[in-house]
C-alpha positions as CSV (number, residue, x, y, z in Angstrom):
1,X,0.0,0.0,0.0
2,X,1.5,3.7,-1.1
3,X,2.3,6.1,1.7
4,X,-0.3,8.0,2.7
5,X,0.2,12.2,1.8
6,X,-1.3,14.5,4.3
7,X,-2.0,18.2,4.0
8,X,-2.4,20.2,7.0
9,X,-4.4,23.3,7.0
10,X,-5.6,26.2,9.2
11,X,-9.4,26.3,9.4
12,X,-9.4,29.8,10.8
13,X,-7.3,32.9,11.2
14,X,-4.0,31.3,11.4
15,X,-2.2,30.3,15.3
16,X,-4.5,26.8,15.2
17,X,-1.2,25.0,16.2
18,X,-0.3,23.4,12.5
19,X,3.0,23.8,13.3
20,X,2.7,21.3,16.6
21,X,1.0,18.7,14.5
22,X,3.1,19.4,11.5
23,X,6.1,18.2,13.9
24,X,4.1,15.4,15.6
25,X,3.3,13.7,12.0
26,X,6.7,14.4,10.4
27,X,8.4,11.0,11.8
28,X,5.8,9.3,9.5
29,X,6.7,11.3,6.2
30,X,9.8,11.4,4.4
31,X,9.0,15.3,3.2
32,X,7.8,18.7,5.3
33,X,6.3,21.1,2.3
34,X,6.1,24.5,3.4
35,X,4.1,25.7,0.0
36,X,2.5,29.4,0.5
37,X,3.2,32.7,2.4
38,X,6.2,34.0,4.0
39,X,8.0,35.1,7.0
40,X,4.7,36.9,8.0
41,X,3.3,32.8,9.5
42,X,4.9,31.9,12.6
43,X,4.7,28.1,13.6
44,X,6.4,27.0,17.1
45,X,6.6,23.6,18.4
46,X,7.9,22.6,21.7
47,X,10.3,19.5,22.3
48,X,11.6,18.5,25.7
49,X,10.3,21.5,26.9
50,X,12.8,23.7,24.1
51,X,10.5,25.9,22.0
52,X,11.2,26.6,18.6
53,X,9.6,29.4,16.3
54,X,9.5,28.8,12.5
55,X,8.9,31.4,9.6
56,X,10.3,29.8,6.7
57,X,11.5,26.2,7.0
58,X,8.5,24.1,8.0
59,X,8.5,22.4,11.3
60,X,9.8,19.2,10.5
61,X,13.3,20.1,10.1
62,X,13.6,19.6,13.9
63,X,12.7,16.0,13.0
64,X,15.9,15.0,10.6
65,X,13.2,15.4,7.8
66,X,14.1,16.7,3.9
67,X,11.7,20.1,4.0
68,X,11.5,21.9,1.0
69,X,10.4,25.3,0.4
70,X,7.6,25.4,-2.3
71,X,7.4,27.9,-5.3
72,X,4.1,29.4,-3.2
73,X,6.2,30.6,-0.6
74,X,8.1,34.4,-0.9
75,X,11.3,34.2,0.9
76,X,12.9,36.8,2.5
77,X,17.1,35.3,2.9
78,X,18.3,37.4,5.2
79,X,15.5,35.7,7.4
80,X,16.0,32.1,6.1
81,X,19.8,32.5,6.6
82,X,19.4,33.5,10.2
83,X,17.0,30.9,10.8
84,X,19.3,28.0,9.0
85,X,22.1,29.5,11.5
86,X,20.2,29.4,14.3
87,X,19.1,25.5,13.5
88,X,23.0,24.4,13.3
89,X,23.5,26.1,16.1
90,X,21.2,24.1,18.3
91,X,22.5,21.0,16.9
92,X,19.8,20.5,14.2
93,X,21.0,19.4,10.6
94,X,19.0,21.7,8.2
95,X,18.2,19.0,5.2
96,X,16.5,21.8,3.4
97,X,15.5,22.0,-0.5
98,X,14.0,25.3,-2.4
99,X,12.3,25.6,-5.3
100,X,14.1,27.7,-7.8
101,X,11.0,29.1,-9.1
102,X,9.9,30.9,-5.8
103,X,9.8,34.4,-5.4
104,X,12.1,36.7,-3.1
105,X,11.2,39.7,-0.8
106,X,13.3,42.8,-1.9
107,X,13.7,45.7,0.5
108,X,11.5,47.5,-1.3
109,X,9.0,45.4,-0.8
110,X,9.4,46.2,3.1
111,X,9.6,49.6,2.5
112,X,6.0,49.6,0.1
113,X,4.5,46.8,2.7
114,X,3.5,49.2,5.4
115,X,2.8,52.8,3.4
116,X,0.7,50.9,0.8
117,X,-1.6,49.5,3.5
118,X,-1.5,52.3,5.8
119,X,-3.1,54.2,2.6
120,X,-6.3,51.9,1.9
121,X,-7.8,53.0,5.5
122,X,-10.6,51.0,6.6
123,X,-10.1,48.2,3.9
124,X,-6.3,47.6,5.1
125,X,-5.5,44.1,5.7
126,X,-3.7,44.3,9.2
127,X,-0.3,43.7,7.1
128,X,3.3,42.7,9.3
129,X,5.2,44.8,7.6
130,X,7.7,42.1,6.3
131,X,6.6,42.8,2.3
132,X,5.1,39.9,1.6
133,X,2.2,41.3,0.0
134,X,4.3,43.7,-2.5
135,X,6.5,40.6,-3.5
136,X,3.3,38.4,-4.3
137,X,1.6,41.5,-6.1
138,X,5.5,41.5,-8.3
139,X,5.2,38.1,-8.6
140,X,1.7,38.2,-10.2
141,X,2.6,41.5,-12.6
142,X,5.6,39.2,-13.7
143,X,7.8,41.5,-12.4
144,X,9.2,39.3,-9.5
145,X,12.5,38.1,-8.7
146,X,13.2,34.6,-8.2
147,X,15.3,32.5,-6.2
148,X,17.0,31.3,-9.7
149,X,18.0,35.1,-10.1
150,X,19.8,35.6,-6.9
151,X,22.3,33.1,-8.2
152,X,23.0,34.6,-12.0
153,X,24.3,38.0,-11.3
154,X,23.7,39.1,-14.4
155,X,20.4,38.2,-15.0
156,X,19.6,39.9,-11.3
157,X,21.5,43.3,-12.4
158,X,19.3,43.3,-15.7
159,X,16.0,42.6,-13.8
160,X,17.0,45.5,-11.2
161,X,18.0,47.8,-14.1
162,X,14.4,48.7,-14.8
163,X,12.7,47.5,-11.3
164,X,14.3,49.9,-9.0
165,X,13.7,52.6,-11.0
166,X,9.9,52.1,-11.0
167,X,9.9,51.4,-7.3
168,X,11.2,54.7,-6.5
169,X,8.9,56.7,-8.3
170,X,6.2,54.7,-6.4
171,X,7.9,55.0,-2.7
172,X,8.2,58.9,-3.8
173,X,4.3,59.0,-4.3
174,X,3.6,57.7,-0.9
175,X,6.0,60.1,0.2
176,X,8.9,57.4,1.5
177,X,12.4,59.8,1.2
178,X,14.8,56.5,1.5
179,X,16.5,55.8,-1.7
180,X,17.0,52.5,-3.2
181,X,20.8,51.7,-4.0
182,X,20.4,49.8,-6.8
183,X,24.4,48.6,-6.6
184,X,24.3,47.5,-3.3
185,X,20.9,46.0,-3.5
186,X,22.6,43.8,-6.3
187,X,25.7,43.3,-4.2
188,X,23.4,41.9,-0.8
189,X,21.6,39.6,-3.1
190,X,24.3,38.2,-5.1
191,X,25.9,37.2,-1.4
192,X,22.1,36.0,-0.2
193,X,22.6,33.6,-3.9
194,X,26.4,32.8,-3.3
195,X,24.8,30.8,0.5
196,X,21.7,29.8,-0.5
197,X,22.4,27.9,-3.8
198,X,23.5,24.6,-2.3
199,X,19.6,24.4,-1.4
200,X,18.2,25.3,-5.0
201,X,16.3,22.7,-6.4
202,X,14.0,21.9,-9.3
203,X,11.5,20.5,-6.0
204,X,8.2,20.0,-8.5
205,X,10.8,17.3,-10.0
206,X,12.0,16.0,-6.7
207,X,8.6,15.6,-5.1
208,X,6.5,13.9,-7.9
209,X,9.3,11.9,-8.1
210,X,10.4,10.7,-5.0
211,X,6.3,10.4,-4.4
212,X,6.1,8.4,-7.0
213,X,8.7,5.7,-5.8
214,X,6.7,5.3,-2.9
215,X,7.7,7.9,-0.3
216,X,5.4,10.6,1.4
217,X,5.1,13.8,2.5
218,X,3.4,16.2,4.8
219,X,1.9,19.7,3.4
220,X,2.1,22.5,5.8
221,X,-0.2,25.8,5.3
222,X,0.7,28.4,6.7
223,X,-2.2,30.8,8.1
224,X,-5.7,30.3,8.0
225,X,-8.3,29.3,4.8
226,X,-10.2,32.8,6.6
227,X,-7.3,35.0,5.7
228,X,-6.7,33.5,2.2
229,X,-7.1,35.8,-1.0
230,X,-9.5,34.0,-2.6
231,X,-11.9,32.5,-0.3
232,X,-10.6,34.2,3.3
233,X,-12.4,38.1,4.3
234,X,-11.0,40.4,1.7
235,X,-9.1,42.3,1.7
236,X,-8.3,41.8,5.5
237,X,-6.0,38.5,5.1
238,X,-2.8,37.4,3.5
239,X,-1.7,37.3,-0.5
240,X,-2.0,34.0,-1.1
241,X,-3.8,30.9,-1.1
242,X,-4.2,29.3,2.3
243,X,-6.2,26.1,1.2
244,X,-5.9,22.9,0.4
245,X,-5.8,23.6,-3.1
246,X,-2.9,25.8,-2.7
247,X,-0.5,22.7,-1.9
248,X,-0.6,21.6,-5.3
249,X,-0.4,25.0,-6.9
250,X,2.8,25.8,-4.3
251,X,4.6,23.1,-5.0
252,X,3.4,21.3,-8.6
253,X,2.4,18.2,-7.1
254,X,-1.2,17.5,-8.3
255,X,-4.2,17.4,-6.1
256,X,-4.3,13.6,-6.9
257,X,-1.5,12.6,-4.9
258,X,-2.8,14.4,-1.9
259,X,-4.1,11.9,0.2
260,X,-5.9,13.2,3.5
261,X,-6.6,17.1,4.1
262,X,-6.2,17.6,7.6
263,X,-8.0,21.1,9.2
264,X,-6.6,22.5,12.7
265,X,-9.3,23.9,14.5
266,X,-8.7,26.2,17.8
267,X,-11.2,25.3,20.6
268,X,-11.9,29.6,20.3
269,X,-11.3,32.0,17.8
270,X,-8.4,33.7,17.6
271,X,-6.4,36.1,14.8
272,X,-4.4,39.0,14.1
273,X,-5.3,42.0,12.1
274,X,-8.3,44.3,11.0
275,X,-11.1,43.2,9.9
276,X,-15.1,42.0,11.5
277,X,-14.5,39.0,14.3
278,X,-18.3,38.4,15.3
279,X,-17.6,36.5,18.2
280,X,-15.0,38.9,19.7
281,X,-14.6,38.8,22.9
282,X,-13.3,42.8,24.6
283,X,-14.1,41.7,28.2
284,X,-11.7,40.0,31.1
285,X,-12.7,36.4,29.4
286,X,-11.4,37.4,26.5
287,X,-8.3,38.6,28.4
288,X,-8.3,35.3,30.6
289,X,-8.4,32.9,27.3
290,X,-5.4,35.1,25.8
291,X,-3.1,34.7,28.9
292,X,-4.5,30.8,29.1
293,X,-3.3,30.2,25.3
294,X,-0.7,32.4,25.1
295,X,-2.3,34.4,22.4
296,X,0.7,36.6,21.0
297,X,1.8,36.4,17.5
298,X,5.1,34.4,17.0
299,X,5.9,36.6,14.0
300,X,4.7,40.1,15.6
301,X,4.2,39.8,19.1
302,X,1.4,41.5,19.2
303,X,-1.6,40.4,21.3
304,X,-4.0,38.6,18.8
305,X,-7.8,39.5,19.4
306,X,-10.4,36.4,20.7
307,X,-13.2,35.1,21.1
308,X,-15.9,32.1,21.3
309,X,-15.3,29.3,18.8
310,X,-17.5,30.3,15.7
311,X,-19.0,27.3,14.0
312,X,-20.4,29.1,11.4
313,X,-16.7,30.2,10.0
314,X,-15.0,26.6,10.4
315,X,-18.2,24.6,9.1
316,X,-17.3,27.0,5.2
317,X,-13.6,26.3,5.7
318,X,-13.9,22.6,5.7
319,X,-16.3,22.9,2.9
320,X,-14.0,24.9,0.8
321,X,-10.8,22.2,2.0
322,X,-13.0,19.2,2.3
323,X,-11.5,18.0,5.7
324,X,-11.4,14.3,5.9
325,X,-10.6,14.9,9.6
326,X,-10.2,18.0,12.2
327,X,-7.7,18.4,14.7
328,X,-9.0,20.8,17.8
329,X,-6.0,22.1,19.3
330,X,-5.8,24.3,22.8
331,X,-8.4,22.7,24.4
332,X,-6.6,23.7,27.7
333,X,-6.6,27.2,27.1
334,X,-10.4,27.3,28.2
335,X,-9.9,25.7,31.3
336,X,-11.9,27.5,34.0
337,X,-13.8,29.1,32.0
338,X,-17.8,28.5,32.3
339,X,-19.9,28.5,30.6
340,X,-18.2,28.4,26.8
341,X,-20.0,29.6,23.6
342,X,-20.4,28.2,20.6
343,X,-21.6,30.5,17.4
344,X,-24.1,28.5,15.8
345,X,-25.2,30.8,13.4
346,X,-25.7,35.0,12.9
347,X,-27.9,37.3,12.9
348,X,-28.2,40.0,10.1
349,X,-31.3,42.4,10.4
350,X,-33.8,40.1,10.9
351,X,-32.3,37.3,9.5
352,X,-30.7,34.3,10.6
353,X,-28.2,32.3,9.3
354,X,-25.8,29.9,9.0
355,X,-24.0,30.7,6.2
356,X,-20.1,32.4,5.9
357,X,-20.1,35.5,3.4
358,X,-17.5,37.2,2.4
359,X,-18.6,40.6,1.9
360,X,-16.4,42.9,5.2
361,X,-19.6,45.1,5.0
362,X,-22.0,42.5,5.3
363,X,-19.8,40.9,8.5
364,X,-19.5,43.7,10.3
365,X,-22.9,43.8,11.3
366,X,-23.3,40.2,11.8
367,X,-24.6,39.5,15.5
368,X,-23.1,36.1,16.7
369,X,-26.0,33.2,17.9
370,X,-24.7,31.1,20.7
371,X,-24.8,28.0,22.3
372,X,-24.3,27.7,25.9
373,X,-21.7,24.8,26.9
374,X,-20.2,24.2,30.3
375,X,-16.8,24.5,30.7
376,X,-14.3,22.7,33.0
377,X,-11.9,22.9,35.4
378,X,-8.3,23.6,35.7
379,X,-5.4,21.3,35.6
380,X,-1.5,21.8,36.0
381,X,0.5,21.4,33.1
382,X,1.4,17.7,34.6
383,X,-2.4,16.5,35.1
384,X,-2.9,17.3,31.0
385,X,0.1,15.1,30.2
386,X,-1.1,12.7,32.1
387,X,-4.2,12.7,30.8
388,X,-3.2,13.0,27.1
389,X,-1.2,9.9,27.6
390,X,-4.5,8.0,29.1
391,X,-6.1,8.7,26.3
392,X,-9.7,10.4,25.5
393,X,-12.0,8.9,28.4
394,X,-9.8,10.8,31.0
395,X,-10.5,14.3,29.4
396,X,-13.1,16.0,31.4
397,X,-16.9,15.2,30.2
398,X,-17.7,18.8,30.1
399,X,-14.7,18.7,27.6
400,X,-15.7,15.7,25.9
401,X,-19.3,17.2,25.4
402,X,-17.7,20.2,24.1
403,X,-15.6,18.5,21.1
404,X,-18.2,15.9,20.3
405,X,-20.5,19.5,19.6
406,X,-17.8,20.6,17.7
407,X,-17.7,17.3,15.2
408,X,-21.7,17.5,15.1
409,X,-22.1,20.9,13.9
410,X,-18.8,20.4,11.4
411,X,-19.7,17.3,10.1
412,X,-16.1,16.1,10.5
413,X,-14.6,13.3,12.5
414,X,-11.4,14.5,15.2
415,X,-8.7,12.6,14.9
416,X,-6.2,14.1,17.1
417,X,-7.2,16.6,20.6
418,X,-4.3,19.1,21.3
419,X,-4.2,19.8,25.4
420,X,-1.1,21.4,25.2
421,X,1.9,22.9,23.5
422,X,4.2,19.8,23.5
423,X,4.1,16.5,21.6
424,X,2.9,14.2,24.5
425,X,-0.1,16.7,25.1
426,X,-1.8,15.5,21.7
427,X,-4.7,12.5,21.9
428,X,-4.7,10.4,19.2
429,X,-8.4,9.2,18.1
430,X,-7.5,8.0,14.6
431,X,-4.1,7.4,12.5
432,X,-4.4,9.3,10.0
433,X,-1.9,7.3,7.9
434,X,-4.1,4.4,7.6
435,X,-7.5,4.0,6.1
């Protein structure tokens, strides 16, 4: 029987803890595929108590595994250099392949990120800052610059020849005074291509291939489908396609061979940025399930907004994914917390319903419909490792009733339960690898 190929994906504003399961699967995959976004996702995991925060490389490099960088992804390589550094420098071999085809962040893509947004008012999208957004709006005007480019000097002092240029009279309009050196733009990159190249790959060719042979791999999103550009709340997400779909597209490997689409679902709602949350919570339980989950962005820091898991929002994304299972992750962070809510539908006017639509306008004025759960109590970090290795009939009923809820109203069976940030808080309730 062929290896099974798993995709993991974020069912709601990014933080679901895909980069925890991405590291607990990866010792039953020979490839970690990182396929879309940037440095702007943050995915930590926590081994022997040591926690690690990703950007680039995709979480199962702390497993000995080959990850590869997609052609979805932008890369910034001064951040993927320092992040390679710091690996080797914990004692962690970096077997890392990147696609040739995928783009790179320029600095004045950082310098665009934040004046561009910072202009569009209301209908900003929240951005980091980092320029991922400019490089994936270059990238679709074919005016991108590729990781193949960084390593032909020539080819890059051409392409910068008219791009620079054109930047500048653009930075000048938003009133930006720094000037763009175009020489020693083309000398940092050139020395970004001269460290980087050992890793360049044709990877479409090395993944159907090696998939082909009978070997596997494991396809991690970064964000959430409700920030993606396509189907997420535009214009307040990211630039690119945080969906199951977006695996093959990111990486050239089709949809056929994709096996099993996992979605990562956070017990509450949680994200960064502008844009309508209808179950928002701006009161101390909302500050209560922040501090309990630890709800600061690994990217940004910043304290991401919460509030009561919405049903209505995760019940689309799996739609849109087709989840063949759910993974509900921070289950702990609602610990002494009761009762819990569950959004169940909206209100709009005078009508109710249950459907997800993407109109910003129309969401704002959505008025969330709850169901009333109870909620249970506390445990120390000890008592949840103890009861993750017992296995699901230790969990608290009250937690129990509130994740069988959760697969009712989704329609989608849990396979794993997340009770914490390291690998032996994570309940197994169905290997995903076999059928």
């Amino acid at each position: 029987m062929a290896k099974k190929n798993i995709v993991i994906i974020g069912s709601q504003w990014g933080d679901e803890g895909k980069g925890k399961l991405t590291d607990y699967l990866a010792d039953k995959v020979d490839f970690v595929v990182r396929f879309q976004g940037g440095n702007n996702a943050g995915h930590t995991i926590v081994v022997n108590g040591k926690r690690f925060a990703f950007h680039l490389i995709p979480s199962g490099v702390v497993r000995g595994k080959t990850v590869v960088i997609g052609n979805g992804v932008v890369i910034d390589p001064r951040v993927l250099l320092h992040e390679i550094k710091s690996l080797e420098e914990a004692g962690i071999k970096v077997n890392l392949k990147i696609s040739t085809k995928a783009h790179v962040i320029m600095p004045y893509h950082v310098l665009l990120d934040g004046v561009e947004d910072a202009a569009k008012g209301k209908y900003a999208a929240g951005t980091t800052k980092r320029g991922i957004g400019p490089a994936y709006s270059d990238k679709h005007m074919r005016a991108g610059i590729r990781m193949m480019d960084i390593v032909q000097p020539d080819v890059l002092r051409e392409k910068l020849g008219y791009i620079v240029p054109i930047k500048q009279k653009i930075l000048e309009i938003y009133g930006v005074t720094d000037r763009l050196d175009e020489n020693a733009i083309h000398e940092e990159y050139v020395a970004f291509g001269s460290q980087l190249r050992q890793y360049l790959a044709d990877t479409e060719y090395l993944l159907n291939e090696a998939l082909d042979s009978g070997k596997n791999a494991l396809f991690e999103g970064a964000q959430g489908s409700m920030l993606c550009v396509d189907h997420g709340l535009y214009p307040h997400g990211t630039s690119s396609n945080c969906v199951a779909q977006g695996a093959s597209t990111g990486t050239g490997v089709p949809m056929k061979k994709m096996d099993y689409v996992l979605g990562i679902v956070k017990a509450y709602t949680s994200r960064v940025g502008a844009g309508p949350v209808p179950t928002e919570l701006l009161d101390a339980t909302g500050d209560q399930i922040r501090e309990q989950g630890h709800e600061y962005g690994t990217t940004t820091g910043r304290p991401r907004r919460v509030g009561w898991f919405d049903a209505v929002t995760v019940k689309y994304t799996s739609m849109i994914n087709g989840f063949d299972g759910i993974c509900i992750t921070l289950l702990d962070a609602l610990e002494g917390i009761d009762p819990l809510m569950i959004c169940t539908a909206y209100e709009h006017g005078n009508e109710r319903m249950t459907r997800w639509i993407a109109d910003t306008n129309f969401m704002k004025d959505c008025k969330p419909v709850y169901e009333q759960m109870r909620g249970w109590p506390k445990r120390t970090r000890e008592e949840w490792r103890t009861t993750a290795s017992k296995g699901y009939g230790t969990l608290p009923p009250e937690m129990r009733a509130y994740v069988e809820r959760i697969q009712s109203i989704i329609g989608v069976p849990a396979t794993f339960l997340s009770v914490g940030p390291g690998r032996d808080e994570t309940i197994v309730l169905k290997d995903v690898f076999k059928d």
